[in-house]
C-alpha positions as CSV (number, residue, x, y, z in Angstrom):
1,X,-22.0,-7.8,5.4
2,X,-21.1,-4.9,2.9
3,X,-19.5,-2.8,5.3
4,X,-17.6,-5.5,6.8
5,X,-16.2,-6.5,4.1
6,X,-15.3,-3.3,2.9
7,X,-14.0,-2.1,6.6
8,X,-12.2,-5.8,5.8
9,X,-10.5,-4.8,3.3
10,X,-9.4,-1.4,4.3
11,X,-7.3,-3.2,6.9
12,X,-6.4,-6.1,4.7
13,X,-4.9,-3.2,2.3
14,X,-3.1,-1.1,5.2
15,X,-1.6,-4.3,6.4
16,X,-0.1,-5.2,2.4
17,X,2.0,-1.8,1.9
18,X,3.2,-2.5,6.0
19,X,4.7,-5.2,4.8
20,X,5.5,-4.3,1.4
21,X,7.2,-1.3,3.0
22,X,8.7,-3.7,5.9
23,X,10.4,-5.6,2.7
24,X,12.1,-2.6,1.4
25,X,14.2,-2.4,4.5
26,X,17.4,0.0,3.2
27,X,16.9,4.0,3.0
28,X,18.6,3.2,-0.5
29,X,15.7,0.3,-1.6
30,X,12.3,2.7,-0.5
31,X,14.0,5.7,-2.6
32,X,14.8,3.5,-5.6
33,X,11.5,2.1,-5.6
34,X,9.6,5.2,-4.7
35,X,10.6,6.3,-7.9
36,X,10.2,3.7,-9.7
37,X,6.7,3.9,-8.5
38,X,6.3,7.7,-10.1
39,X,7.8,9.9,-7.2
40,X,9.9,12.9,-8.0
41,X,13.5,12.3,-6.3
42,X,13.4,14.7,-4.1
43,X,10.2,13.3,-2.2
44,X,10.9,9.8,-2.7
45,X,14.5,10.4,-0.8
46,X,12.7,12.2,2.0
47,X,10.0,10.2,2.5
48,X,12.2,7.1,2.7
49,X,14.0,8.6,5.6
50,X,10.9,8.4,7.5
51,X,11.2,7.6,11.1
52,X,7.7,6.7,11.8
53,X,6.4,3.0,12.1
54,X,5.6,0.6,9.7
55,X,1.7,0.8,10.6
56,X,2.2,4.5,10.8
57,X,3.8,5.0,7.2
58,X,1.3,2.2,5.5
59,X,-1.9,5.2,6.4
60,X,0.3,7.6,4.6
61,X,-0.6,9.5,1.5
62,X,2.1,8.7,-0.2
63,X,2.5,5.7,0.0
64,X,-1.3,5.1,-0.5
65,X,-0.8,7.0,-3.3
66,X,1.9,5.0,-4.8
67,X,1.3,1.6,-4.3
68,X,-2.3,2.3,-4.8
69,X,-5.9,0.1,-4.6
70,X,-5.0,-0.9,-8.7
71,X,-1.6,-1.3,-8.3
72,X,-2.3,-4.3,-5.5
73,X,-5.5,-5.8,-7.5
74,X,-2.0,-6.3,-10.8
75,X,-0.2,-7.5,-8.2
76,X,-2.8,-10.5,-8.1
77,X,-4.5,-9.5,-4.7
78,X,-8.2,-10.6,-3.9
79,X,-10.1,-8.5,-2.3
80,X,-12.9,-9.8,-0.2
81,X,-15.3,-7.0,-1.0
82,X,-15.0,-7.2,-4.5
83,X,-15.2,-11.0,-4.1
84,X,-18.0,-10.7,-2.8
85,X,-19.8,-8.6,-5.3
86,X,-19.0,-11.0,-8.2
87,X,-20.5,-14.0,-6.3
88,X,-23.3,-12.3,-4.8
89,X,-25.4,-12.1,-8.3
């Protein structure tokens, strides 16, 4: 059950910055909050230009780096792994 959940939530996290990055539709809107998120201009401006797809861009260093496992669990995200470690006692 472990790895399921854990394979679970892999997905489950891909799948948030998809849409997360879906939501910041405008060039202009991934650079600003690129930044925002700690990326020097330079990158932030490039990487925003991507061409690639959403699914594509959510396995992306970058952006996994950016809007990171921590940053999702402030957000308010559950994650079913972690769920489950603090019901199974």
């Amino acid at each position: 059950m472990k790895n399921l959940l854990i394979e679970t939530d892999k997905w489950y996290r891909r799948r948030l910055r998809m849409v997360i990055w879906k939501q910041w539709k405008l060039i202009k809107t991934r650079t600003h909050n690129l930044i925002k998120l700690g990326l020097n201009r330079l990158q932030a401006h490039m990487f925003a230009r991507t061409r690639k797809g959403y699914w594509r861009t959510a396995k992306s260093p970058i952006l996994q780096t950016t809007i990171s496992n921590e940053s999702l669990q402030q957000a308010g995200y559950i994650f079913f792994s972690t769920y489950f470690r603090s019901v199974r006692v």
